[in-house]
N, C-alpha and C positions, 0 to 999 in steps of 0.2 A: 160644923158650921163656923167656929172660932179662927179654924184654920184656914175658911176661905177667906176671911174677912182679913187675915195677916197676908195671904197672896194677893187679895184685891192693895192693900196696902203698898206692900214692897213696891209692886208692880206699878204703882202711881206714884212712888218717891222716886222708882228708876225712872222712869218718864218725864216728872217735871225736871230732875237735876237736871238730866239730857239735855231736856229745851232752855235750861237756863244756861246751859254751856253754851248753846250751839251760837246764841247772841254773842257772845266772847270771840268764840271762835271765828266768827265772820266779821268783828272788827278787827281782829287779828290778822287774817287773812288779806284782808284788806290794803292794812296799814304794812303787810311785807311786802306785799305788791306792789306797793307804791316804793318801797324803802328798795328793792330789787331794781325798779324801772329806773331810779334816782343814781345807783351805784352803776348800773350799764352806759349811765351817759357819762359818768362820773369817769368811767374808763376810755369813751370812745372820745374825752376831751385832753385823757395823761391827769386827771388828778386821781386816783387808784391806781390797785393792779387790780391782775385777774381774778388774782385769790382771794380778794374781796368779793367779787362779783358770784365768785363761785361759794362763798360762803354765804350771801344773802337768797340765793337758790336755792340753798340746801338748808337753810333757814324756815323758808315759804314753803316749801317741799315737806317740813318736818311737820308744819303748822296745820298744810292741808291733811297728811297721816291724821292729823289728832281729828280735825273736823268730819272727816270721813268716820272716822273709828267713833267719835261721838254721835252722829249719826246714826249708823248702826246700832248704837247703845239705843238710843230712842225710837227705833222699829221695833226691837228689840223690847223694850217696854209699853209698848202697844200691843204686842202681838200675845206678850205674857198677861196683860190687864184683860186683855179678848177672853183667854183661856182659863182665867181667873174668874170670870163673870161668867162661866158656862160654855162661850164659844167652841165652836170647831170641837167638840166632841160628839161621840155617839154611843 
């Protein structure tokens, strides 16, 4: 019984971190989005180069990896909390 109550546990520290990242993650995302859309005109006026432009891509690009991967951490910690509480077994 002790040992459910430490998987009920974990399983709802992994889930709340998750959701408290994923706030992060989505103004992060955001803010490269906009920081991406800023260097492409920044280029298509000669004050950059490309390799700016491709470095703020691959910036947004890295951010979205993490927001995805966080994500998954917090399915992930629902599906373990489910399993935890009894679910999905027989």
């Amino acid at each position: 019984m002790l040992n459910a109550g430490v998987e009920v546990n974990e399983a709802l520290v992994q889930y709340q971190t998750a959701r408290e990242k994923a706030d992060y993650y989505d103004k992060q995302v955001a803010s490269l989005q906009t920081a991406a859309k800023s260097t492409s005109l920044l280029m298509k006026h000669g004050n950059t180069t490309y390799l700016e432009v491709l470095t703020a891509q691959q910036t947004l690009l890295n951010a979205q990896l993490s927001q995805v991967a966080n994500r998954f951490t917090e399915i992930q910690g629902v599906i373990t909390l489910y399993q935890a509480l009894g679910g999905g077994r027989m």
